[in-house]
LUMVO-332789 format. One line per 10 residues: their letters; for each residue x, y, z of C-alpha. Coordinates in nm, 4 decimals. Layout:
REM residues N
a	X,Y,Z  ...
//
This chain:
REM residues 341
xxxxxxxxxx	2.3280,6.7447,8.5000  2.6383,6.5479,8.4452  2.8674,6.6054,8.1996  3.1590,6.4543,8.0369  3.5056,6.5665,7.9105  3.6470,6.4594,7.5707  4.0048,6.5578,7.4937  4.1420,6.6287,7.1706  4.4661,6.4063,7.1042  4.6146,6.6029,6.8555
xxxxxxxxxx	4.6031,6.9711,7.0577  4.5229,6.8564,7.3770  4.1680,7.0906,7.4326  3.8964,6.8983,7.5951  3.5299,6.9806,7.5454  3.2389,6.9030,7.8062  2.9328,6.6675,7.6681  2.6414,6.5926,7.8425  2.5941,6.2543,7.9102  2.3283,6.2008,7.6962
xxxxxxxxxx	2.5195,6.3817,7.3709  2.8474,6.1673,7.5206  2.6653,5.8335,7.4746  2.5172,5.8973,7.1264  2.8769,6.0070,6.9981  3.0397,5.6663,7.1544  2.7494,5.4834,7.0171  2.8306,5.6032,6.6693  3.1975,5.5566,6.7084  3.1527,5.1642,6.8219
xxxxxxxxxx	2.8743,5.1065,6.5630  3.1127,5.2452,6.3134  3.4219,5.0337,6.4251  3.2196,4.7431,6.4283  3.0890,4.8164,6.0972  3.4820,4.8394,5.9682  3.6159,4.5665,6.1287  3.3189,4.3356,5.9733  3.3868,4.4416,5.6668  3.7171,4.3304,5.7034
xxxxxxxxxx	3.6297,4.0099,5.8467  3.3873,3.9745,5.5275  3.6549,4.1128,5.2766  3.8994,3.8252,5.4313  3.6541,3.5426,5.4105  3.5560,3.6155,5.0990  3.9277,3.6436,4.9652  3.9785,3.2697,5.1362  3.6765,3.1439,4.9838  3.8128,3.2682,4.6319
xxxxxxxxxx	4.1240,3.0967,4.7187  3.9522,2.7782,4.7748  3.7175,2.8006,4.4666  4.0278,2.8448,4.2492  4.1728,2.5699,4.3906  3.9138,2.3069,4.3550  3.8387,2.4618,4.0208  4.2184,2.3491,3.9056  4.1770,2.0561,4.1047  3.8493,1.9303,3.8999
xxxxxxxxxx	4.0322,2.0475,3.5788  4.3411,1.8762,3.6249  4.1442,1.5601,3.7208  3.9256,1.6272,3.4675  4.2010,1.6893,3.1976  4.3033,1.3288,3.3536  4.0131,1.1111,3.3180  3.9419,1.2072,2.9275  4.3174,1.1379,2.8849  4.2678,0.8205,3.0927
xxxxxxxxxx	3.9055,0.7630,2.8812  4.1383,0.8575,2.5124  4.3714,0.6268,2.5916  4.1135,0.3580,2.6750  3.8908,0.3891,2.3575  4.2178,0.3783,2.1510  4.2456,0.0508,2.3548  3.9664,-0.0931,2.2838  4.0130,-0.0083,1.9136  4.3316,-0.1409,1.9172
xxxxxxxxxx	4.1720,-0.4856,2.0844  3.8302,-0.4755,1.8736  4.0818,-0.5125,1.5703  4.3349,-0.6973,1.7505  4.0074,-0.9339,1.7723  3.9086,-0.9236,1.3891  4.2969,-0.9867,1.2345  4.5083,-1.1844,1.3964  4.3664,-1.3200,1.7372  4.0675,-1.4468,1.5423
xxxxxxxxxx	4.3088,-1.7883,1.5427  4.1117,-1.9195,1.2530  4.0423,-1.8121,0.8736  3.7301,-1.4856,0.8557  3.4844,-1.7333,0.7108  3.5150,-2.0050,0.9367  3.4916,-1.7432,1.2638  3.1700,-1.5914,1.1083  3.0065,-1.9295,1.0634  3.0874,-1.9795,1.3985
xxxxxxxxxx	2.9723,-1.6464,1.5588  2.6034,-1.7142,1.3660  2.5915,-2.0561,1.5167  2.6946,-1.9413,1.8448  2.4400,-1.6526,1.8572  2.1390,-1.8602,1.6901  2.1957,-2.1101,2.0260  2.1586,-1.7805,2.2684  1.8036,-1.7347,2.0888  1.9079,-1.4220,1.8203
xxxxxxxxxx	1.8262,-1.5273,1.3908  1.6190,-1.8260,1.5190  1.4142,-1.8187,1.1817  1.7522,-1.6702,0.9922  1.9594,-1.8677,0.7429  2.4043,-1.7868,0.6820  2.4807,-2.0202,0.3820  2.8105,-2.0136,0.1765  2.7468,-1.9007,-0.1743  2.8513,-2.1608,-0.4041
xxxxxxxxxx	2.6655,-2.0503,-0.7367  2.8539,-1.9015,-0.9686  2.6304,-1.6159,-1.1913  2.8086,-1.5018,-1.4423  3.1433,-1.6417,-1.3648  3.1279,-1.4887,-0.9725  3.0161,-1.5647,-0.6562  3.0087,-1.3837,-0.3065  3.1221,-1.5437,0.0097  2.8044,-1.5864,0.2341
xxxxxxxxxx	2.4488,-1.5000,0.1940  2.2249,-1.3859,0.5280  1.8549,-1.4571,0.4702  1.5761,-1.3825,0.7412  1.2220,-1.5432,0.7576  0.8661,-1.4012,0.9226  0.7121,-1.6927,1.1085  0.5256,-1.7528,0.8199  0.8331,-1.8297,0.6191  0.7991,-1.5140,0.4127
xxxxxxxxxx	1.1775,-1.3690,0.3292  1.2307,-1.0535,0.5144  1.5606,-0.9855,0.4057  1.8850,-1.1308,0.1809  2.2401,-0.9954,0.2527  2.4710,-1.0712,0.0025  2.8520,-1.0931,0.2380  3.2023,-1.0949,0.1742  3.4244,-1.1498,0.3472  3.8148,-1.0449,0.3486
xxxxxxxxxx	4.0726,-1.1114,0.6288  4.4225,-0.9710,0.6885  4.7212,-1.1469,0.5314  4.4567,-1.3730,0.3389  4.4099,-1.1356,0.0047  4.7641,-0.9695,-0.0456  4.8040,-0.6019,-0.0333  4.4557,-0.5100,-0.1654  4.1956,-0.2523,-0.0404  3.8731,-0.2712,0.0322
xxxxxxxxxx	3.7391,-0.0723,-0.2332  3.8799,-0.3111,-0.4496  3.6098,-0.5415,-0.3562  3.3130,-0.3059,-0.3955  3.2119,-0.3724,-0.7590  3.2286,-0.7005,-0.7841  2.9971,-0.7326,-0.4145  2.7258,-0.5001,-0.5788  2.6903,-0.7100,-0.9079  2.6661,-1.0416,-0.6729
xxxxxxxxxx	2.4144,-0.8942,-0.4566  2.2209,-0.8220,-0.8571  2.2887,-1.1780,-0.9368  2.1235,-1.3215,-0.6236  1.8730,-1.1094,-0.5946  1.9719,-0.9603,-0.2597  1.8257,-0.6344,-0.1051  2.1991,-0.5592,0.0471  2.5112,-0.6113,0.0485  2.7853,-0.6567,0.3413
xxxxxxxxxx	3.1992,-0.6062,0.3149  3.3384,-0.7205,0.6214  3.6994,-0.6688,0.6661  3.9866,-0.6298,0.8286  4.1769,-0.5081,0.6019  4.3330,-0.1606,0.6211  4.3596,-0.1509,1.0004  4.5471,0.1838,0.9360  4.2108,0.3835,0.7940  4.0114,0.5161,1.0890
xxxxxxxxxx	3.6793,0.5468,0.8833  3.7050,0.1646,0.8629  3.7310,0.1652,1.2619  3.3862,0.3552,1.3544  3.1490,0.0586,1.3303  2.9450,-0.0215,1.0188  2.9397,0.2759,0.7629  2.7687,0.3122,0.4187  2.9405,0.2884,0.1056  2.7709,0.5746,-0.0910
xxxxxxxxxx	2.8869,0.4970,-0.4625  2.6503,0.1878,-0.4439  2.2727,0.1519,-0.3282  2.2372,-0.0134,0.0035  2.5978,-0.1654,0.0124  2.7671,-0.1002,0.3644  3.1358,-0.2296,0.5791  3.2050,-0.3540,0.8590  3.4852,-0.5002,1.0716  3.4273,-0.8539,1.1712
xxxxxxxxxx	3.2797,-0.7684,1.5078  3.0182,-0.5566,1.3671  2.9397,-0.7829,1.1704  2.6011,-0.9707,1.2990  2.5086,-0.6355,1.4732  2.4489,-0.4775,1.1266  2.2235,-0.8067,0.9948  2.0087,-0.7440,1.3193  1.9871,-0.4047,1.2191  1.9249,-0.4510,0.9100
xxxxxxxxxx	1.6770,-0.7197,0.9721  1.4585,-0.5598,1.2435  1.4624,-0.2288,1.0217  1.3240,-0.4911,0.6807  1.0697,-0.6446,0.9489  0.9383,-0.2675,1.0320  0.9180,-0.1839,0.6807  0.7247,-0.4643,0.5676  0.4751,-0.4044,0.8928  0.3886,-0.0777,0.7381
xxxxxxxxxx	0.3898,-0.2049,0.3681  0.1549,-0.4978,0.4498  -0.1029,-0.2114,0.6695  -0.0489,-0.0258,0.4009  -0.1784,-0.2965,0.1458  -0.4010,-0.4005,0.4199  -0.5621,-0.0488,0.4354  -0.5694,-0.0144,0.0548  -0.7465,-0.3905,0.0431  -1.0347,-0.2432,0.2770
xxxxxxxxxx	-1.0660,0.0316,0.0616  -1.1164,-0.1760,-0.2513  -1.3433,-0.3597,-0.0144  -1.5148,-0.0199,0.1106  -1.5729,0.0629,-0.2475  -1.6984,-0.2272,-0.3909  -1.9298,-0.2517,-0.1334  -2.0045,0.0856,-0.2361  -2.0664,-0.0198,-0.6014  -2.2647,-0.3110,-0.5153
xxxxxxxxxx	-2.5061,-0.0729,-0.2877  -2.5069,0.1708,-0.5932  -2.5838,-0.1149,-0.8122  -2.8563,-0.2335,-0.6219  -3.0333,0.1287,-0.5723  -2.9941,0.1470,-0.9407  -3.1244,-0.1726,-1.0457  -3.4287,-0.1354,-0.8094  -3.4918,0.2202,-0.9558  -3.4073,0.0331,-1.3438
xxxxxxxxxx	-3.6684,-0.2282,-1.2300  -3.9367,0.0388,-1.1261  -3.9166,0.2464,-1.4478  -3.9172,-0.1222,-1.6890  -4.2271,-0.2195,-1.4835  -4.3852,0.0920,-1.5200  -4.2906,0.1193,-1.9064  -4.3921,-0.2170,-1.9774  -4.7101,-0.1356,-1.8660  -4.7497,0.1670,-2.0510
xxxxxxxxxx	-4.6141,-0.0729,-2.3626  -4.8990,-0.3090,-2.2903  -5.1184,-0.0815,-2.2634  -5.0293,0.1068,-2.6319  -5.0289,-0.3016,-2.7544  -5.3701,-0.3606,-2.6616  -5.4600,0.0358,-2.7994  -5.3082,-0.0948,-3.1202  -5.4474,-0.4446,-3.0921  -5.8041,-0.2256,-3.0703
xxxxxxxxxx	-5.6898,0.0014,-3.3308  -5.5870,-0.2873,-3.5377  -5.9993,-0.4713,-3.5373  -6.0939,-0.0845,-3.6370  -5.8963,-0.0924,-3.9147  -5.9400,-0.4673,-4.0116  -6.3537,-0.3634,-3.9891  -6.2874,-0.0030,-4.1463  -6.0815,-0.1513,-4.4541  -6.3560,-0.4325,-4.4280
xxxxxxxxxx	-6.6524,-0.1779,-4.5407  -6.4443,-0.0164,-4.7916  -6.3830,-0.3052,-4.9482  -6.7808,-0.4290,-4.9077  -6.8721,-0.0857,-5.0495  -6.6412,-0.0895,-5.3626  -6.7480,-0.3544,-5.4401  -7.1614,-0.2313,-5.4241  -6.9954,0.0771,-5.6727  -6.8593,-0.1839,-5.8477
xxxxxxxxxx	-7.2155,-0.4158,-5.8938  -7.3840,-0.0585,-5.9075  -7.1353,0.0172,-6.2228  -7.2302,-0.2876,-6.4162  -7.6110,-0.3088,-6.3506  -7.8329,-0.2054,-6.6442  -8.1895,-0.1855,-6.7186  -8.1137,-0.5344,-6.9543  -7.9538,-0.7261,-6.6499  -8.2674,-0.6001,-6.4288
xxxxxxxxxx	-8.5211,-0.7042,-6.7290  -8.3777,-1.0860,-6.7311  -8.5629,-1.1130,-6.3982  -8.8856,-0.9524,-6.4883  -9.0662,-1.1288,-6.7862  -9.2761,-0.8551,-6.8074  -9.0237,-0.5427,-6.7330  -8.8311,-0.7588,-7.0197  -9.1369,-0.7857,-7.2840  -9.1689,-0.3799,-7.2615
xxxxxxxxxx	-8.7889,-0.3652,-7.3281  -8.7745,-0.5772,-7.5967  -9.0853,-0.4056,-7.7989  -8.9285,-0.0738,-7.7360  -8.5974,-0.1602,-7.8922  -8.8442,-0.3204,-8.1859  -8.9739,0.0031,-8.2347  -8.6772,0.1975,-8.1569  -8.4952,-0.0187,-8.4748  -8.8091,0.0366,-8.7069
xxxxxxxxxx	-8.7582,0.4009,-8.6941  -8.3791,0.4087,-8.7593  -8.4593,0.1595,-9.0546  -8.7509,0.4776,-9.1693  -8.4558,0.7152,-9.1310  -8.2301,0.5661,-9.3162  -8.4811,0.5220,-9.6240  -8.5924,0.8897,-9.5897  -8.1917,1.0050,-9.6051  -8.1291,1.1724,-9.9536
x	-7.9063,0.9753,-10.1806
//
């Protein structure tokens, strides 16, 4: 059996192992090391990795941190240019560039039924600037827009709320379903600058800077279209039940009238039949009130017949008579001479 020595390094004793024992206890001791020193290697990759991810992670954020600064600065650019484009570097007066934005977009195919007319009737001493009407294909109006319109450096130093008022009684006046301020006036108010917003303190009024102009009245006019759709199913639905029910009626009606007809026949008959009963009824009575009448009248001849009356017919019945009333005198005559004076 073969054995090994292992010596202490501290004291310097050695021990003997066998082989076998030797071999497990180096087996250990490598398995062990190699255990520790992979952990190491894992602790340091890991650490590096961290590292990395840190640095990437202030990389992204510092480009990140760039680009919305780069994207702020941009949108405040294009601000600045979208009004830039509405004031100033329009090169001609607000009313004049609007006409001429509707014409140009009606020749690229958009408000092809759509009408943008100056309004030049005064109602009650005012007027409004332009008036937007839209037409179905039928020619039905869709919508009227009731605009005006107020540039830069072409009012004075007024606000826009200053024209707010006077747009909502000339969209009354003309009959208009909205009304439209677009301005450029106070460039310095950032609730101006965020596209077309609602003025609340009047129904259906809303502003706009120039640009947004034409955006809102396609808005606005797919939005009327839409509406009207559902109003005219609506009335369409409401038409076939009016339909529905007077078909309804009409089948009710004609179930009724059948069933009137059935009971008139059948009374009428009945009413015929109770005419000719009294029709019968009246010969019975015409031949009943017939006899009475015959027989009265034999009570009445019976009443007034005498033994005289019968006598005038019978000479001889008549000679009796008259010898009896002869004799019947005589002896009244003797009575009356016998009566004591």
């Amino acid at each position: 059996m073969e054995f090994t020595s292992i010596e202490c390094p501290n004291c310097g004793s050695s021990i003997k192992l066998e082989h076998n024992e030797y071999s497990q206890i180096l087996s250990q001791i490598s398995d062990k090391e190699v255990e520790k020193r992979v952990s190491k290697e894992v602790e340091i990759i890991e650490d590096a990795i961290e590292r990395q991810h840190n640095q990437k992670i202030e990389h992204i954020s510092t480009k990140h941190q760039q680009e919305i600064k780069f994207l702020e600065e941009k949108i405040e650019n294009l601000t600045t240019f979208k009004l830039k484009q509405s004031t100033k570097y329009i090169g001609e007066s607000l009313e004049n560039y609007l006409l001429n934005k509707f014409k140009e977009l009606q020749t690229m195919g958009a408000f092809l039924n759509a009408t943008f007319k100056k309004d030049n009737k005064l109602v009650k001493r005012i007027k409004g600037d332009f008036i937007f009407t839209d037409y179905d294909e039928d020619g039905n109006e869709i919508v009227k827009v009731m605009i005006e319109a107020k540039n830069q450096g072409e009012t004075g130093k007024k606000k826009n709320s200053d024209y707010f008022k006077t747009l909502n009684a000339n969209k009354t006046n003309k009959n208009c379903h909205y009304s439209l301020l677009t301005s450029t006036l106070e460039p310095e108010i950032e609730i101006y600058n965020k596209g077309v917003i609602p003025i609340r303190e009047y129904k259906n009024m809303h502003f706009s800077r120039p640009d947004q102009t034409f955006t809102f009245l396609s808005f606005i006019s797919d939005l009327r279209k839409e509406v009207l759709k559902e109003k005219r199913e609506h009335n369409k639905n409401q038409i076939m039940d009016i339909i529905n029910f007077e078909d309804n009626l009409h089948e009710w009606q004609d179930s009724m009238n059948d069933k009137a007809n059935e009971i008139i026949e059948y009374q009428r008959g009945i009413l015929n039949d109770k005419k000719k009963q009294k029709t019968n009824l009246d010969a019975e009575i015409y031949k009943t009130e017939k006899l009475l009448n015959h027989l009265e009248s034999l009570k009445n001849k019976a009443t007034e017949m005498t033994t005289k009356r019968i006598a005038n017919d019978c000479p001889g019945i008549k000679k009796i008579f008259k010898t009896l009333n002869e004799d019947k005198r005589r002896i009244q005559l003797k009575d009356i001479n016998n009566f004591p004076t």
